[in-house]
NUMI-317899 format. One line per 4 residues: number of its first residue (from 1); their letters; for each residue x, y negated, z negated of N, C-alpha, C. Coordinates in steps of 0.02 Angstrom, whole numbers, plus 50000, padded with zeros to 5 digits. Example, Ala and Ser with C-alpha at 12.3 -4.5 7.8 and 13.67 -1.06 7.14 Angstrom:
1	as	50660:50284:49610:50615:50225:49610:50660:50165:49610 | 50642:50112:49646:50684:50053:49643:50645:49998:49606
***
This chain:
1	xxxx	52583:53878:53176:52519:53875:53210:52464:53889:53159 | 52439:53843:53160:52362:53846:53111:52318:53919:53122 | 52266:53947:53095:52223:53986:53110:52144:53947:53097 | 52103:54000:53115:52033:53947:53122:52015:53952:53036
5	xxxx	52043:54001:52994:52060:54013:52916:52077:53940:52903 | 52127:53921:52910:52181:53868:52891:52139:53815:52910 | 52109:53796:52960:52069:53742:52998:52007:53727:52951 | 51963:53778:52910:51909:53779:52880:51919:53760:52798
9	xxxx	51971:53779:52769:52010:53784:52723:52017:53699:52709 | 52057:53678:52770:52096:53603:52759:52017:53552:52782 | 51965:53592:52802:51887:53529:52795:51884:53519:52773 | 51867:53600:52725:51825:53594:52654:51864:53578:52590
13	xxxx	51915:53575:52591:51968:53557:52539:51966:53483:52533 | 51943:53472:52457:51933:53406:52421:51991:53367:52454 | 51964:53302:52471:51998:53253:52480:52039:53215:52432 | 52105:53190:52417:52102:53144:52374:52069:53078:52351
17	xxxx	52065:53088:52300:52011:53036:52276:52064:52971:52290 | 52019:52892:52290:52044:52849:52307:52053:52822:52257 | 52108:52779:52246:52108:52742:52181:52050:52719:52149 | 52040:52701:52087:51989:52698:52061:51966:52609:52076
21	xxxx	51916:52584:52071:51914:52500:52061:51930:52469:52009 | 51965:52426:51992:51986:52407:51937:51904:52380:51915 | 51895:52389:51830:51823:52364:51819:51816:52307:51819 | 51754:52287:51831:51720:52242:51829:51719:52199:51781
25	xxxx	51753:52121:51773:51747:52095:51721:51682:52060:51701 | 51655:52100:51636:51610:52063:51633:51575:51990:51618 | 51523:51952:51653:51473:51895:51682:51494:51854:51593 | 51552:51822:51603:51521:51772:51539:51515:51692:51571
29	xxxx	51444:51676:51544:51431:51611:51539:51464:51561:51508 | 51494:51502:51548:51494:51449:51505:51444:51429:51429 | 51472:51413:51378:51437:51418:51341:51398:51366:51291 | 51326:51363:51318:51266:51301:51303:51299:51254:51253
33	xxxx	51296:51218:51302:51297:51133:51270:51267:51118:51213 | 51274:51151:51150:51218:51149:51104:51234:51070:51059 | 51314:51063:51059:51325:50999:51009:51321:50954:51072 | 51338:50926:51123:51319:50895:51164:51252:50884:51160
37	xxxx	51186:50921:51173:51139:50924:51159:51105:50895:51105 | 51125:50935:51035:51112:50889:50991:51135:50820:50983 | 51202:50817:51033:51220:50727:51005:51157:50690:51021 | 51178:50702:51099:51097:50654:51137:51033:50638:51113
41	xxxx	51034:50710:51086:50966:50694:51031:50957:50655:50999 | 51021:50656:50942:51021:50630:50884:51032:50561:50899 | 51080:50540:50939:51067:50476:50989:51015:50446:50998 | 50987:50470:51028:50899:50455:51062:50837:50447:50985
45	xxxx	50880:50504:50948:50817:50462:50869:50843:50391:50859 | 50929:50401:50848:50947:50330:50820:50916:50286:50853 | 50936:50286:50928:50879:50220:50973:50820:50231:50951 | 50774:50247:50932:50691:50240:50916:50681:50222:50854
49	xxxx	50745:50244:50814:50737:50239:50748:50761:50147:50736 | 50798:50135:50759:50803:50052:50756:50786:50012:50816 | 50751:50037:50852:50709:50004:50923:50762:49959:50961 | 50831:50008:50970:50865:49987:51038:50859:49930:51080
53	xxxx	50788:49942:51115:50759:49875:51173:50763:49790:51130 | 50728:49802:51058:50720:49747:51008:50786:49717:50989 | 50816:49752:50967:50868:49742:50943:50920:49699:50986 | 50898:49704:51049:50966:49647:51072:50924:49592:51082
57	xxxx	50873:49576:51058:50845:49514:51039:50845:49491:50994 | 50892:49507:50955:50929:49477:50888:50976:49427:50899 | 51048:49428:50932:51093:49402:50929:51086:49318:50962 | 51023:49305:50995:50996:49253:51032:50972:49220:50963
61	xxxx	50949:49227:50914:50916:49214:50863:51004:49156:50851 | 51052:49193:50819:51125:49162:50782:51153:49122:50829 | 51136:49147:50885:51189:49077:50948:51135:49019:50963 | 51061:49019:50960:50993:48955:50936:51025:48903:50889
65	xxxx	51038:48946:50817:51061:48918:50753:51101:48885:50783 | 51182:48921:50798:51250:48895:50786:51256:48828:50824 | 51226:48868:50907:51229:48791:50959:51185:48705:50935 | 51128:48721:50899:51114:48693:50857:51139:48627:50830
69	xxxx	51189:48660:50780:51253:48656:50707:51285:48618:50749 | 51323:48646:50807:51373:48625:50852:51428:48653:50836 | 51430:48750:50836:51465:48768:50792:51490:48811:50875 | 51452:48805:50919:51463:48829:50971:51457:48934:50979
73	xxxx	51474:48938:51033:51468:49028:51029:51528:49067:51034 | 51590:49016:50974:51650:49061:50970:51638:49145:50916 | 51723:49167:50914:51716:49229:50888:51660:49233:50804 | 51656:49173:50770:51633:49191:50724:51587:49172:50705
77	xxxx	51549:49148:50772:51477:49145:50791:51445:49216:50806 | 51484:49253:50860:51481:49314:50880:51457:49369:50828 | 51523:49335:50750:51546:49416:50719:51463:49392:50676 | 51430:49349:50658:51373:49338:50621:51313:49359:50689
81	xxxx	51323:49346:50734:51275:49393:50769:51240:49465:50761 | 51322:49517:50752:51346:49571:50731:51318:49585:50689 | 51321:49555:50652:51297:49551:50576:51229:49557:50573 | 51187:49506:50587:51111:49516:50588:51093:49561:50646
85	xxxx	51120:49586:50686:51120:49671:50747:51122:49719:50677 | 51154:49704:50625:51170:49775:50575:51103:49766:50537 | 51091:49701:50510:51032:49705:50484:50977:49718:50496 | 50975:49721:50565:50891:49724:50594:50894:49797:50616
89	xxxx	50933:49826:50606:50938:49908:50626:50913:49929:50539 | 50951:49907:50507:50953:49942:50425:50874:49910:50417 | 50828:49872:50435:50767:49828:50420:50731:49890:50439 | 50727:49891:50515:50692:49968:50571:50706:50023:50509
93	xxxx	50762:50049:50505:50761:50115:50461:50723:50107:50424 | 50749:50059:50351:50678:50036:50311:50617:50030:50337 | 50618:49992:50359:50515:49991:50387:50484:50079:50412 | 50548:50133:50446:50495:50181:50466:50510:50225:50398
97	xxxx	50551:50207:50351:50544:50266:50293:50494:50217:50257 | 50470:50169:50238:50420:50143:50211:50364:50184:50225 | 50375:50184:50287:50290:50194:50328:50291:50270:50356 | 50311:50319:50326:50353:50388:50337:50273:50434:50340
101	xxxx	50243:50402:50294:50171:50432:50267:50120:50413:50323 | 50119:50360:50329:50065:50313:50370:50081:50331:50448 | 50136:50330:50455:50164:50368:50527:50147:50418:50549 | 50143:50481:50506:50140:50533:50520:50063:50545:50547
105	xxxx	50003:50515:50523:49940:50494:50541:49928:50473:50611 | 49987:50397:50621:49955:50335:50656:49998:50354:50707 | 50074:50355:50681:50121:50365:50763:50154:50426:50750 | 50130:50476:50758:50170:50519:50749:50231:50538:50798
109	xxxx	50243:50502:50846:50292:50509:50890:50354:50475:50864 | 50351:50450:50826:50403:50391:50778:50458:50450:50751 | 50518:50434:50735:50567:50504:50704:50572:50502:50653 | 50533:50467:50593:50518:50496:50525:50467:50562:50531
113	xxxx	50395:50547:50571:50354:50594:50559:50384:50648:50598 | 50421:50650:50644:50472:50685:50688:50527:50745:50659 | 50537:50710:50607:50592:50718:50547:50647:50742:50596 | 50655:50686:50646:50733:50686:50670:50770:50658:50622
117	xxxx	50740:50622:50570:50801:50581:50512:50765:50582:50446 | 50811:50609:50400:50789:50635:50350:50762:50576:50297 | 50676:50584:50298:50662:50534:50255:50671:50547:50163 | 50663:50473:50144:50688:50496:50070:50736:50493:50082
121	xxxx	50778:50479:50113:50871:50480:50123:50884:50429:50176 | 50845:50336:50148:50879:50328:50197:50947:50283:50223 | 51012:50345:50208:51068:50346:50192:51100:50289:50284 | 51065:50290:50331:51097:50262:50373:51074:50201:50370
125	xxxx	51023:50165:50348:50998:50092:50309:51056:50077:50282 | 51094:50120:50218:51122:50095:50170:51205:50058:50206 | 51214:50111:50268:51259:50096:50302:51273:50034:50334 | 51239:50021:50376:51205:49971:50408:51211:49904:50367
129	xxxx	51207:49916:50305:51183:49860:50246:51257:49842:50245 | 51302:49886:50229:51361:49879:50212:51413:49858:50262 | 51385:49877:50308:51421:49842:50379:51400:49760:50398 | 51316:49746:50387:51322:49691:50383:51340:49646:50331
133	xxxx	51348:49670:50295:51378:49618:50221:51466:49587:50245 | 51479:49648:50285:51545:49650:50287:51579:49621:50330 | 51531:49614:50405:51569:49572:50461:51531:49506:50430 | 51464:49482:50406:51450:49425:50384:51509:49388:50364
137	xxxx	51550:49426:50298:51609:49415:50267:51657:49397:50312 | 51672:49435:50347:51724:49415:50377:51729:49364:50409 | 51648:49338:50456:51629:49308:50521:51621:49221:50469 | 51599:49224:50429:51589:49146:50388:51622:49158:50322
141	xxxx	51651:49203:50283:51661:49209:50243:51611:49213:50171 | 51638:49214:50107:51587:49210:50057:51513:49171:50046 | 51544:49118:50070:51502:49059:50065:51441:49096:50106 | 51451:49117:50171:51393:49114:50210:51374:49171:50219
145	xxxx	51394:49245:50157:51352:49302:50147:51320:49272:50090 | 51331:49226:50054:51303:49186:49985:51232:49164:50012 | 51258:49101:50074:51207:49047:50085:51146:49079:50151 | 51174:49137:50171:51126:49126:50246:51104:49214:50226
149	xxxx	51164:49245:50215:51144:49329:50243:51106:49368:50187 | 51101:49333:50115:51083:49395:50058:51011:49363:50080 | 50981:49306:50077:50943:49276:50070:50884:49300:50144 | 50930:49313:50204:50901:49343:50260:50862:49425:50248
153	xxxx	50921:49457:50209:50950:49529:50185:50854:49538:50140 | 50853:49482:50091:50795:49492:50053:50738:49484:50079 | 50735:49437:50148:50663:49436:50161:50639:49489:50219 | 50691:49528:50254:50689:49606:50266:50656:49653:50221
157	xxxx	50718:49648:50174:50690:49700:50132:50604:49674:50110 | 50590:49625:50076:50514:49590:50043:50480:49608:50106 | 50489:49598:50165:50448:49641:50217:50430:49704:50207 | 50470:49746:50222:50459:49817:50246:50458:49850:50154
161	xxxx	50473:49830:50107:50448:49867:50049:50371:49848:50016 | 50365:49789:50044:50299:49746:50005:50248:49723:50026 | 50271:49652:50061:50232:49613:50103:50218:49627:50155 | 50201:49660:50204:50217:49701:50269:50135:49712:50270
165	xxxx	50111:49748:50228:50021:49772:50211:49985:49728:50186 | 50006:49654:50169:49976:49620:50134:49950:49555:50187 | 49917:49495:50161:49900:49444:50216:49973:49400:50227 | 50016:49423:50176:50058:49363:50193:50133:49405:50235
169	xxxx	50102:49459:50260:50171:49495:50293:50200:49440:50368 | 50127:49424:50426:50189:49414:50463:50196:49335:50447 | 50189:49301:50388:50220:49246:50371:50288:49257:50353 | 50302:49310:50310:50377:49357:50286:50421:49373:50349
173	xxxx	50391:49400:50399:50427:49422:50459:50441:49362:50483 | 50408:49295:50493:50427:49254:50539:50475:49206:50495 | 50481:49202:50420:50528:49180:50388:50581:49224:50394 | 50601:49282:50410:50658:49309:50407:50685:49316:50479
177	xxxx	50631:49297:50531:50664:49292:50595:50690:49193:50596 | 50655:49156:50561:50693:49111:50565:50761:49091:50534 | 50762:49140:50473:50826:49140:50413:50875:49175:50470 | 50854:49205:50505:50911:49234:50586:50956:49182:50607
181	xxxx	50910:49130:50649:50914:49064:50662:50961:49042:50617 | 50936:49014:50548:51002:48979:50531:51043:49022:50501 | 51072:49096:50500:51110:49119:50508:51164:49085:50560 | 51147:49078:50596:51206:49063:50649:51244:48979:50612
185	xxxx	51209:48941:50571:51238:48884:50555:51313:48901:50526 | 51305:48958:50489:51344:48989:50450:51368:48927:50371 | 51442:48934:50343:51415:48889:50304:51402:48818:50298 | 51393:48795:50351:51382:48707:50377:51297:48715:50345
189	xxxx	51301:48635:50346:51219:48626:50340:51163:48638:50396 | 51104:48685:50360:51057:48705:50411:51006:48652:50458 | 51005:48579:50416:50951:48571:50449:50939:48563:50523 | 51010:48554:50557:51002:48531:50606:51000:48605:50652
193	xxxx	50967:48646:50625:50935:48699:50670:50874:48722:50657 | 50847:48704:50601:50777:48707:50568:50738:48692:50630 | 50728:48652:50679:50668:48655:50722:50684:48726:50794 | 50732:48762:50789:50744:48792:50847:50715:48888:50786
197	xxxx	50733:48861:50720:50697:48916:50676:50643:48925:50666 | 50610:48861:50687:50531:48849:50675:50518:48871:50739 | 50509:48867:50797:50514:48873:50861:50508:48971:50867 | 50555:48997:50840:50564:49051:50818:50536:49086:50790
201	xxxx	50514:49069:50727:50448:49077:50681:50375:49099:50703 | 50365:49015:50739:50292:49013:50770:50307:49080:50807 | 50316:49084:50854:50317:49161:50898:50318:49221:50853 | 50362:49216:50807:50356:49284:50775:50288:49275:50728
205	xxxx	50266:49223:50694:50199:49230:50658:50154:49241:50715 | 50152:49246:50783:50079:49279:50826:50110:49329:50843 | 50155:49363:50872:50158:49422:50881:50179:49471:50840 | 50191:49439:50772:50171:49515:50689:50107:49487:50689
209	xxxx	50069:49445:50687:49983:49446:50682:49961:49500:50721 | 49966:49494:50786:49950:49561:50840:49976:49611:50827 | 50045:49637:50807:50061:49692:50806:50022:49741:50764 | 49972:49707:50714:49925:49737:50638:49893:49765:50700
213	xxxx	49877:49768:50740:49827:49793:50787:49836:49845:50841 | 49886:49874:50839:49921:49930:50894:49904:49964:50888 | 49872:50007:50824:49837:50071:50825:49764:50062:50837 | 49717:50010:50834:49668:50007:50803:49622:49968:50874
217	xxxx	49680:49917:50900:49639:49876:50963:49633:49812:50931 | 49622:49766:50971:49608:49678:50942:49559:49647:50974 | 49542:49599:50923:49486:49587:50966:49524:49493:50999 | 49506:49492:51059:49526:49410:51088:49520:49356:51042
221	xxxx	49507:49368:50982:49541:49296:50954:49615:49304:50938 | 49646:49369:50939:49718:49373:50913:49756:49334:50950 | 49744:49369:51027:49777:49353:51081:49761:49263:51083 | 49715:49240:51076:49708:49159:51078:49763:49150:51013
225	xxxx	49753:49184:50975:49816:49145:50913:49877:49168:50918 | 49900:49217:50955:49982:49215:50990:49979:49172:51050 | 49933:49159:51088:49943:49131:51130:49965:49014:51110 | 49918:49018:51041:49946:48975:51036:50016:48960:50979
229	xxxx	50037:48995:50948:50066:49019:50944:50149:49005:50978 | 50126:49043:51038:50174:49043:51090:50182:48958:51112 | 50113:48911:51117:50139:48861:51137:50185:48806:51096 | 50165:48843:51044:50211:48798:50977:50272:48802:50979
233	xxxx	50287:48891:50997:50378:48891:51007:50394:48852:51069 | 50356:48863:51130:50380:48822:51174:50378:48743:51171 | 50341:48705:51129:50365:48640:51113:50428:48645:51070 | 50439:48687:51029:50493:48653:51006:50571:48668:51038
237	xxxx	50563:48703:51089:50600:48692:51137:50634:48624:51180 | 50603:48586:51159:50603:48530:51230:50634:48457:51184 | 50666:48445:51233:50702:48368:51228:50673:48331:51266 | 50691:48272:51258:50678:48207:51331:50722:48218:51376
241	xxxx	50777:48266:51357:50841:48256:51440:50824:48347:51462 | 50756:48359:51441:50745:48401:51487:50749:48440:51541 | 50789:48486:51584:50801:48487:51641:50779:48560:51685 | 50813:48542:51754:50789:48612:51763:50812:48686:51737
245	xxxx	50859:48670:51698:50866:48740:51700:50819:48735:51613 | 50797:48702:51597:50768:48724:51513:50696:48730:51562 | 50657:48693:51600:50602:48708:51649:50598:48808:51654 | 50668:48810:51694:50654:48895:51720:50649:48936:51644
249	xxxx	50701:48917:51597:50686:48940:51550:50610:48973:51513 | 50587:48902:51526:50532:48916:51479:50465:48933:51535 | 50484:48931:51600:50450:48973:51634:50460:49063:51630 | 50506:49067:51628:50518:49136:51625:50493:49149:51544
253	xxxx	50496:49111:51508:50461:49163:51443:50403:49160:51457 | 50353:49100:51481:50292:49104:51486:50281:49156:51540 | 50308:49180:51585:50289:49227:51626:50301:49291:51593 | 50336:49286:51536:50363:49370:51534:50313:49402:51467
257	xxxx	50246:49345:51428:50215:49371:51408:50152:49349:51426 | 50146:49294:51445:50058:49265:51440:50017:49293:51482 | 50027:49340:51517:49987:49367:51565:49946:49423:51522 | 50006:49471:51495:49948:49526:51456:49925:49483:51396
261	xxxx	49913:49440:51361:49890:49398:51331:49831:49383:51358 | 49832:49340:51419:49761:49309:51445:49729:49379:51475 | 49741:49425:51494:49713:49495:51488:49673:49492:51449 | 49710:49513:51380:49652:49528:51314:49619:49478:51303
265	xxxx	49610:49414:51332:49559:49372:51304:49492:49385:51346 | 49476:49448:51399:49430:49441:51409:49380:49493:51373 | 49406:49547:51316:49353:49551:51283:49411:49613:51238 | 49382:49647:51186:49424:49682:51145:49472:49740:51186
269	xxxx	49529:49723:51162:49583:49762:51188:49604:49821:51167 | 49624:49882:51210:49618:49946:51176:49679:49931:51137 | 49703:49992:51105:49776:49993:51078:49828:49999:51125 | 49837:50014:51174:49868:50034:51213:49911:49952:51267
273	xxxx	49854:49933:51267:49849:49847:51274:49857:49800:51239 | 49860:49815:51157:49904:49788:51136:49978:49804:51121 | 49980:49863:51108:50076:49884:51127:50092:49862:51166 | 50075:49855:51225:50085:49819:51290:50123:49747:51266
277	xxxx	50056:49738:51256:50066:49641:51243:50093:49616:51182 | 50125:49653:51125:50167:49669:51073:50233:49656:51109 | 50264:49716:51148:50314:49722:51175:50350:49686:51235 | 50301:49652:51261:50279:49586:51319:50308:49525:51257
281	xxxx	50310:49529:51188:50321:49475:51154:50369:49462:51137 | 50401:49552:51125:50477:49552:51099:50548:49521:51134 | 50523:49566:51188:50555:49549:51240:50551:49466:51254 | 50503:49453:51255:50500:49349:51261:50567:49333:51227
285	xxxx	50559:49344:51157:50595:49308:51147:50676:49294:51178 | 50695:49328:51221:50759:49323:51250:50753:49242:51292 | 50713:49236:51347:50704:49179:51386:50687:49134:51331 | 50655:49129:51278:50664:49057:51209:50693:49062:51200
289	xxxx	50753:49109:51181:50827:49075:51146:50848:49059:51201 | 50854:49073:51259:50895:49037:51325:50872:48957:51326 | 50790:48935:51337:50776:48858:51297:50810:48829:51244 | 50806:48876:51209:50839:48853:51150:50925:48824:51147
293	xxxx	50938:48856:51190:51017:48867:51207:51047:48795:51253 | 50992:48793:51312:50981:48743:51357:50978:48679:51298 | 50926:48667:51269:50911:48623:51202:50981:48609:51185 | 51013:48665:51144:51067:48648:51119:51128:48630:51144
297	xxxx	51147:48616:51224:51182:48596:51258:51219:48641:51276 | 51215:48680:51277:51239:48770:51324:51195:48806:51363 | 51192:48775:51420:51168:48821:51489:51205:48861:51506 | 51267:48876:51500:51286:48938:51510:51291:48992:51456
301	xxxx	51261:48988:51417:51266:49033:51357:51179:49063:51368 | 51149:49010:51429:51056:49029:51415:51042:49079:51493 | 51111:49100:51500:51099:49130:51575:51100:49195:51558 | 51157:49223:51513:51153:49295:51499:51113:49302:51453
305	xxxx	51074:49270:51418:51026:49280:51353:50945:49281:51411 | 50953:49255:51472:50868:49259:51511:50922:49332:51539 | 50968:49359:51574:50976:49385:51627:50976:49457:51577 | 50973:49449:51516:50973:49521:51458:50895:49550:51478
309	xxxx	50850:49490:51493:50777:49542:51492:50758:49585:51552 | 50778:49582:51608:50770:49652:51651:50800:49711:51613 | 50845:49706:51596:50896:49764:51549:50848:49792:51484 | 50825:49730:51449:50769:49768:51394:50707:49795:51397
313	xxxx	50689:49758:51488:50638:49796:51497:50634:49885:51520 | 50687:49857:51558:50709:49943:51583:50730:50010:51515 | 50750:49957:51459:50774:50014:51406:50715:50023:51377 | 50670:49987:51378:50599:49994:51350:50555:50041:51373
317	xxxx	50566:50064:51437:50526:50115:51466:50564:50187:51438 | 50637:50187:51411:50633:50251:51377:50656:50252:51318 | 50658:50190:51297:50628:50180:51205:50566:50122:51165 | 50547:50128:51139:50478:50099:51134:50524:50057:51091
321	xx	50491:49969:51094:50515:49928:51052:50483:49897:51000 | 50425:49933:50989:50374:49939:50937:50400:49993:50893
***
């Protein structure tokens, strides 16, 4: 029998303690995406650094030529496509380490003045160079890194090291966008693509005339001289067996630049309006090589070369193709 001793005793008498909690492991974070991060980045210079959107308006240039030739748009039509895709990336690198100085002023949003890519080093040009020498090689062999690609290779380079600041630059640019063109002949004889290079040309001699003007503004005679210009490539588009689908063709290029064009002809255009209508040009050229294509007796080769420009326009809104 307990006492009221014993009863007071067993209150106040410490309880056993309860097991303890096992501790707390401590809060670790997954840990920041930092190389992921940097890839994307470094990604996102490479696209700006060789203008992504532009660049798939290259390979329309070699299937103009080849269909032409009558060399058609097999694999080693393709691999010379490839080829001038390598060159016009290694051209871009060159042109923004050329202009590394002048950039840093005029665009400083560009990834030389950026120094996302190390200027004075420009070691991914050299790459580029070597890749296109190499599928050229493979895609036509000797003959036609001899006859079409060094000769393309040089009036790149005579661009963006030389002639580029001078009066005779976008004569240089529109000879090396036509040396594109008969790229695709590979080593067959060119002439019978010479008018779809000229065609080619004309467009690129008015829109490198305008492009001198992106920082600065233009005044409406530019836009009258891409605009005619533009009508020159679109004649040499055209046959007598004309049809509808070379019609939609060359409706859709005329729609996909002449509008900001007849814009600026009503009085001086800011800069902003001409990047616009620069990039309104680049993009063109996809729907002319589809004419061009039509011309050369491949309508189905001119469907995915028009159906590429929603795609370049959309990549253009988050890479500039200037």
């Amino acid at each position: 029998m307990s006492t009221p001793v014993d009863t007071v005793r067993a209150a106040t008498a410490p309880t056993p303690e309860a097991p303890a909690a096992p501790a707390t492991e401590p809060l670790v974070l997954p840990p920041f995406p930092g190389r992921a991060f940097h890839a994307r980045r470094t990604l996102r210079a490479y696209a700006e650094l060789v203008r992504a959107p532009a660049a798939i308006t290259v390979p329309g240039d070699v299937l103009a030529g080849a269909l032409a030739a009558g060399r058609g748009a097999g694999a080693r039509t393709l691999g010379l496509a490839g080829s001038s895709v390598c060159l016009y990336w290694a051209g871009m690198a060159l042109n923004d380490w050329a202009d590394r100085e002048l950039d840093a002023v005029e665009r400083p949003e560009r990834p030389c003045p950026r120094a996302a890519s190390a200027p004075g080093r420009p070691r991914h040009r050299r790459r580029a160079d070597r890749g296109r020498l190499g599928i050229a090689t493979l895609a036509g062999g000797p003959r036609t890194a001899l006859r079409r690609t060094l000769p393309l290779a040089a009036a790149v380079w005579s661009y963006d090291l030389g002639a580029k600041n001078t009066p005779f630059g976008p004569a240089v640019m529109a000879a090396a966008r036509a040396l594109d063109v008969l790229h695709g002949t590979g080593p067959g004889p060119a002439r019978p693509a010479l008018v779809p290079a000229a065609a080619v040309a004309a467009h690129t001699l008015g829109l490198t005339r305008l492009s001198r003007h992106e920082v600065d503004g233009a005044p409406p005679r530019e836009a009258a001289l891409t605009l005619a210009a533009s009508a020159v490539a679109a004649a040499g588009t055209v046959r007598r067996t004309t049809g509808p689908a070379q019609a939609a063709a060359l409706a859709l290029y005329a729609g996909s630049h002449v509008p900001a064009l007849v814009a600026m002809l009503r009085g001086p255009a800011a800069a902003p309006e001409v990047r616009k209508a620069v990039g309104a040009g680049i993009h063109a050229l996809l729907p002319l090589q589809a004419a061009l294509a039509v011309r050369g007796g491949a309508p189905r080769v001119a469907v995915p070369l028009a159906a590429a420009l929603p795609l370049v326009r959309r990549l253009a809104r988050k890479v500039s193709s200037t």
